[in-house]
N, C-alpha and C positions, 0 to 999 in steps of 0.2 A: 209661798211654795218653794220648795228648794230644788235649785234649778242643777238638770242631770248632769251638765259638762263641766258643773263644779265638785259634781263629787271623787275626791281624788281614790285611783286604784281599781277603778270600776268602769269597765266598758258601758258606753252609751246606751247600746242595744241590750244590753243585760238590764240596764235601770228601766227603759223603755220599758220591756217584757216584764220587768216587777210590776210595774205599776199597773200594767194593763190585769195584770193576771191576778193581781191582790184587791184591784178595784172587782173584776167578774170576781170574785169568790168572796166579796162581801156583799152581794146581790143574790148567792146562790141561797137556799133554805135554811134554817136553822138546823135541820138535821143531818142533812149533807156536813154542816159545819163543825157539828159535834164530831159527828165520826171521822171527819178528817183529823180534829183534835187528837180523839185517841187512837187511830190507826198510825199516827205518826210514829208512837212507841210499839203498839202491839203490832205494825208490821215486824218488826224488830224480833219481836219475839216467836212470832208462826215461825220465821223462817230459820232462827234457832232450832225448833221444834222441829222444823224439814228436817235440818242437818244432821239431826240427832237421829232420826227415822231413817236415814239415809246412811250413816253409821253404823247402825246395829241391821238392815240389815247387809252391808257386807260381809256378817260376821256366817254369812252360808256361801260365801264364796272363797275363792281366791285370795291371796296377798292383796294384790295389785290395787281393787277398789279400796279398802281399807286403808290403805296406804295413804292412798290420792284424798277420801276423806279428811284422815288427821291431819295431815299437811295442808292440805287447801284450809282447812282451820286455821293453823297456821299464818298462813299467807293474809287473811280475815284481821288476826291481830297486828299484821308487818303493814297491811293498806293502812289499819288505824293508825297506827304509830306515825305514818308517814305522813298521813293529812293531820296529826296532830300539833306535827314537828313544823309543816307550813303554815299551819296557822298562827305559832307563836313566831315565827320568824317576819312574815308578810305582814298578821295584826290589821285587818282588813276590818271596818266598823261595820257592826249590822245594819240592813237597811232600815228596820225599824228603829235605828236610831238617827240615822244621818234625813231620811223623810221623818220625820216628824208628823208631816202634816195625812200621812198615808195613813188611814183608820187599818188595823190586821187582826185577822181571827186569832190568832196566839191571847192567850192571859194575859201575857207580859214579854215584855221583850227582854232578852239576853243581854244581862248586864256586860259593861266592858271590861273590855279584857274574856268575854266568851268571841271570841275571834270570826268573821263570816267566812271565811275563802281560807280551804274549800270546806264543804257539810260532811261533818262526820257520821253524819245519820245517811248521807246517800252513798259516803264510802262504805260503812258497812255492812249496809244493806245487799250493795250492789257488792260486794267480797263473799256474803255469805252465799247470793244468787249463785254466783260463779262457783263457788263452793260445793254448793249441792249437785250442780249441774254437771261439774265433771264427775261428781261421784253414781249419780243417776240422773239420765236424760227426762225419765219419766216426771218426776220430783221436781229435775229444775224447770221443766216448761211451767210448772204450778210456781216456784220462786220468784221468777222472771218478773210477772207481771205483780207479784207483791211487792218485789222491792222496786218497781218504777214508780208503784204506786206513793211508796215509802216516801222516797228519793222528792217526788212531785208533793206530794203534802209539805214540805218544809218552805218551801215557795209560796203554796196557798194561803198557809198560814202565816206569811209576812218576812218568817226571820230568817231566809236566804236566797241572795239574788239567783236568777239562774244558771247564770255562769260557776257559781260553788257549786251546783248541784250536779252538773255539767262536769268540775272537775272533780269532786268526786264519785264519783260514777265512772272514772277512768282509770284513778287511783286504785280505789277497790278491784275495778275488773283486772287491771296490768299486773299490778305487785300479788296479785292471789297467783294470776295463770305462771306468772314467773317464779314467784317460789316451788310452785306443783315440777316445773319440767327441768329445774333445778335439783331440786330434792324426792323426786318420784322414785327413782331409782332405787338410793339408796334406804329409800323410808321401805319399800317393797322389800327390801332384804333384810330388813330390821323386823316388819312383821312376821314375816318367815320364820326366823329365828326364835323371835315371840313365843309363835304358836305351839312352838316344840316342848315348848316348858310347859308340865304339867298342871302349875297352879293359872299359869296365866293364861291355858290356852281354854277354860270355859269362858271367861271374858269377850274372848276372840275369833273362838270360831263357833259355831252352834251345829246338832245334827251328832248321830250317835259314830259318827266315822272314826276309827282307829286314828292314834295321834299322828303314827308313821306313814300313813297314808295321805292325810291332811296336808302333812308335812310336807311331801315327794310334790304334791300337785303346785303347791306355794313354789318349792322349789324350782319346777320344772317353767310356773310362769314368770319365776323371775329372772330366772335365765333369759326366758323369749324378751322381757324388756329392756 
């Protein structure tokens, strides 16, 4: 058995909590097990699917939501980037590889060189959350617990201590909310703009409203922010 305080890069209480939580979830049911399997990915995907619903519809409002949408998109791809860029610099081994003797619901385990610290599956689960959430409260209280759910499957399933899952989940939430109040602004004033143009503004705005009118109210809320 490979003993916790030798494994370098990894808090004790992180390894601890693997173990405890990948030995319960190879005791849990065969079905429970599956669907962890593939909710790992298809949480991924609902909440693509939130953001896109989430998207279109600000296309009956305002600048502003729309804005905060495509940016907090944005911000989605800058968490990923940035838990990518740690993991090639830190290179932190998976724990299904460093326990060996640890049985995991996973197929297979993440060859090396796929980095553990931190999970890019809870970074951008927990980017898109946040994502949706600033653009609809409604939508995000439904993401929230998708992507915790997300975020905790990759644990379950062996190939992340929890402390990666931990830090990404902080990644994603930080670097989304900081690109939004960063770039809210001026993204609000680029939609604006947008909508004034003829071809682009069925894209963007929906509802049989006059383009000048559209236009005046975008304008009017961009001012106010």
């Amino acid at each position: 058995m490979t003993r916790i305080d030798d494994i370098p890069d990894v808090p004790d209480i992180s390894a601890d909590w693997y173990r405890d939580i990948v030995s319960w979830a190879d005791d849990t049911p065969p079905m429970g097990q599956t669907f962890m399997e593939h909710f790992t990915d298809a949480g991924l995907l609902l909440l693509v699917g939130l953001w896109a619903l989430a998207l279109w519809r600000t296309r009956r409002g305002p600048a502003r939501p729309m804005a905060v949408a495509l940016i907090s998109a944005g911000g989605a791809v800058a968490a990923y980037l940035v838990s990518e860029a740690a993991k090639g610099i830190l290179a932190v081994e998976r724990p299904c590889r460093t326990m060996r003797d640890v049985a995991i619901i996973a197929d297979e385990c993440p060859p090396t060189g796929d980095w553990s610290f931190p999970s890019n599956h809870a970074t951008i689960a927990v980017a898109l959350a946040v994502a949706i959430l600033l653009t609809s409260w409604r939508l995000g209280l439904l993401a929230l617990p998708i992507a915790a759910l997300t975020a905790f499957s990759r644990v379950f399933l062996g190939v992340h201590y929890p402390h990666d899952v931990i830090a990404g989940v902080l990644i994603g939430a930080f670097v989304t909310v900081i690109v939004v109040l960063v770039l809210r602004y001026p993204g609000t004033k680029l939609v604006t703009l947008l909508r004034e143009r003829t071809v682009l503004r069925r894209l963007l705005t929906a509802g049989p409203s006059p383009v000048g009118a559209s236009a005046a109210q975008d304008r009017e809320t961009a001012a106010k922010n």
